[in-house]
N, C-alpha and C positions, 0 to 999 in steps of 0.2 A: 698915549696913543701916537703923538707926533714923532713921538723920539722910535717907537717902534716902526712905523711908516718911511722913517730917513732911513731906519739898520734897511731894509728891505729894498730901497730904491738903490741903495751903499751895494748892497750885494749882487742884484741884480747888475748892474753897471756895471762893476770890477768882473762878474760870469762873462760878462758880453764883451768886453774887452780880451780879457782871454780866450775865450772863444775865435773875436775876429785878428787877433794877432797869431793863433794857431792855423789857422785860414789862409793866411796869406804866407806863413811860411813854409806852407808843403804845397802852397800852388808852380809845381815843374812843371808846368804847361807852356807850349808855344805853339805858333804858328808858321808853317813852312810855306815861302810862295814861289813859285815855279816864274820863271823869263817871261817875261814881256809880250814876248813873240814868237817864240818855239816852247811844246811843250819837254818835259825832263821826266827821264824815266832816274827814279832815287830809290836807295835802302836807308832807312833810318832807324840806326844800332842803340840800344839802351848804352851809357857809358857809366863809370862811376865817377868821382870827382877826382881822380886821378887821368881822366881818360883812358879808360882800360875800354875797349872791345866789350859788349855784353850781347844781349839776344834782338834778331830785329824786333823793331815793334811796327815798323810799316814798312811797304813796297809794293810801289805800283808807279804808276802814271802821273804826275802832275802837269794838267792841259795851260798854256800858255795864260797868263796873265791870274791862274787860281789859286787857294790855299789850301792847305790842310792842317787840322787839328794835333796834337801831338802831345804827348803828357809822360814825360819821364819819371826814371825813380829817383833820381839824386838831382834832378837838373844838368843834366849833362847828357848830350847823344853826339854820335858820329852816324856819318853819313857817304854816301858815295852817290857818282852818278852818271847818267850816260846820256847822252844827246838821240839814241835810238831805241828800239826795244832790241835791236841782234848787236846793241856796239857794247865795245868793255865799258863796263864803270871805269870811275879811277875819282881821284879825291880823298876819300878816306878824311875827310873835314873834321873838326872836334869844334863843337860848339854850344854855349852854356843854352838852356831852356827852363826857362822858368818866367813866372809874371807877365804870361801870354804875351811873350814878345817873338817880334816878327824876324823869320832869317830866311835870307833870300837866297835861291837856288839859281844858279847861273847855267 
């Protein structure tokens, strides 16, 4: 009985390990946060791990001092941005996303 009770806590444990080591390496998530003290108007492009251009995945407004959520396919986006809603973008930024880490928009 005890030896079948260890196979099961055995298996379970090695599941859950797997499990959270799969977890953590498709977490391409970050977090965008916009200036301090002016808001920033941004596009943020899916990339792949070459930095290639893909599809936006957001665009809008970010308000002075906030974030937004953001979750790629490869961990990788590019970005642009404007200081208005009628100015160019410009930038064209490449930057890694993953392990909900924080990149900061100027």
């Amino acid at each position: 009985m005890f030896k079948i009770q260890r196979t099961v806590f055995l298996i379970i444990f090695l599941a859950s390990m797997l499990l959270a080591a799969s977890t953590q390496a498709a977490d391409n998530s970050c977090r965008i946060v916009g200036s301090t003290q002016d808001d920033v108007w941004v596009i943020i492009y899916d990339a792949d791990a070459d930095g290639n251009r893909g599809p936006i995945i957001w665009k809008g407004k970010i308000e002075a001092g906030k974030e937004i959520p953001i979750t790629s396919t490869d961990g990788h986006i590019r970005y642009n941005r404007a200081s208005g809603p009628n100015q160019p973008y410009d930038g064209d930024e490449s930057r890694a996303c993953f392990g909900n880490n924080i990149l900061q928009v100027d």
